[in-house]
C-alpha positions in Angstrom: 0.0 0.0 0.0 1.3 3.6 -1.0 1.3 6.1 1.6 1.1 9.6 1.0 3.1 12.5 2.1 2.7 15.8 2.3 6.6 17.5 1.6 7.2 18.2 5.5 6.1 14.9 6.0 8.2 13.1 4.3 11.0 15.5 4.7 10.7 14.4 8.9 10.9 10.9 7.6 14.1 11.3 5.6 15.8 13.5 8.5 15.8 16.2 5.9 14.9 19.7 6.0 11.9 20.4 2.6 14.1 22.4 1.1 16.5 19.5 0.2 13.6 17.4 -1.0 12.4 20.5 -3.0 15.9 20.6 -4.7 15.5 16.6 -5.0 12.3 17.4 -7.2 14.2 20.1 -9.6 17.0 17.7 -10.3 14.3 15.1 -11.4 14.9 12.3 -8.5 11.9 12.9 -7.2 8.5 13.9 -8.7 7.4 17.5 -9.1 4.1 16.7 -10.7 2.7 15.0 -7.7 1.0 17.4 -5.0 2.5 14.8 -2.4 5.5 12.3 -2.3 5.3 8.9 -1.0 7.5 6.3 1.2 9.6 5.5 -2.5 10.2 9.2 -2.6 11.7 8.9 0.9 13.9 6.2 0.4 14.9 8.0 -2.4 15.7 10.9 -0.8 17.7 8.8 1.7 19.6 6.9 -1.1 20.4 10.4 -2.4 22.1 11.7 0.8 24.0 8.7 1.4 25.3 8.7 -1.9 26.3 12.5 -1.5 27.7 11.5 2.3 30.4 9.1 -0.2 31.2 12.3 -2.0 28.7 11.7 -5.1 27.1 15.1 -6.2 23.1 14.2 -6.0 23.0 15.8 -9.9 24.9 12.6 -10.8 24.2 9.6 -8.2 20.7 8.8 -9.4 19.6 10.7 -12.4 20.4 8.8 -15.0 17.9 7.8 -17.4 18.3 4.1 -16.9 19.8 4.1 -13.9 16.8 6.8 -12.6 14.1 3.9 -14.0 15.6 0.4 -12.5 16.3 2.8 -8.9 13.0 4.3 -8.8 11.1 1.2 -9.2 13.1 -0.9 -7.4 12.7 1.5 -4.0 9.2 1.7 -4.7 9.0 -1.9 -4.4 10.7 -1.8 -1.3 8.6 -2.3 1.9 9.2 0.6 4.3 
C-alpha cells in the first residue's frame, strides 16, 4: 500500500529539511508533478544523501535515465 506525504512529511521521515527534498524534485529524483510524495520518494531521498555523504554530487548519483528507471522502481517496491 502507498502512503502519502505531504513534503514536511516526508522531509521528517528522511531527517531532511523540505528544502532538500524540494531541490530533490528540480533535479528530477523525485516527482514535481505529484501534490504529495510517498514512502519510495523517501527512500529515495535517503539513497540520495548517502550517496552524497560518499562524496557523489546528487545531480549525478541517481539521475540517469536508466539508472533513474531500475532505482526508482526498485525503491518503490521496497517495503518501508
Amino acid at each position: 500500500m502507498t502512503v502519502e506525504l505531504t513534503l514536511e512529511q516526508a522531509a521528517e521521515r528522511a531527517g531532511v529539511e523540505a528544502s532538500y527534498l524540494l531541490r530533490l524534485q528540480e533535479l528530477g529524483i523525485l516527482p514535481d508533478e505529484r501534490e504529495t510524495l510517498t514512502d519510495g520518494d523517501v527512500r529515495r531521498a535517503l539513497t540520495a544523501r548517502s550517496l552524497e555523504a560518499t562524496g557523489v554530487p546528487s545531480s549525478r548519483s541517481i539521475n540517469t535515465d536508466p539508472c533513474r528507471r531500475a532505482t526508482q522502481s526498485l525503491l518503490d517496491k521496497m517495503d518501508p
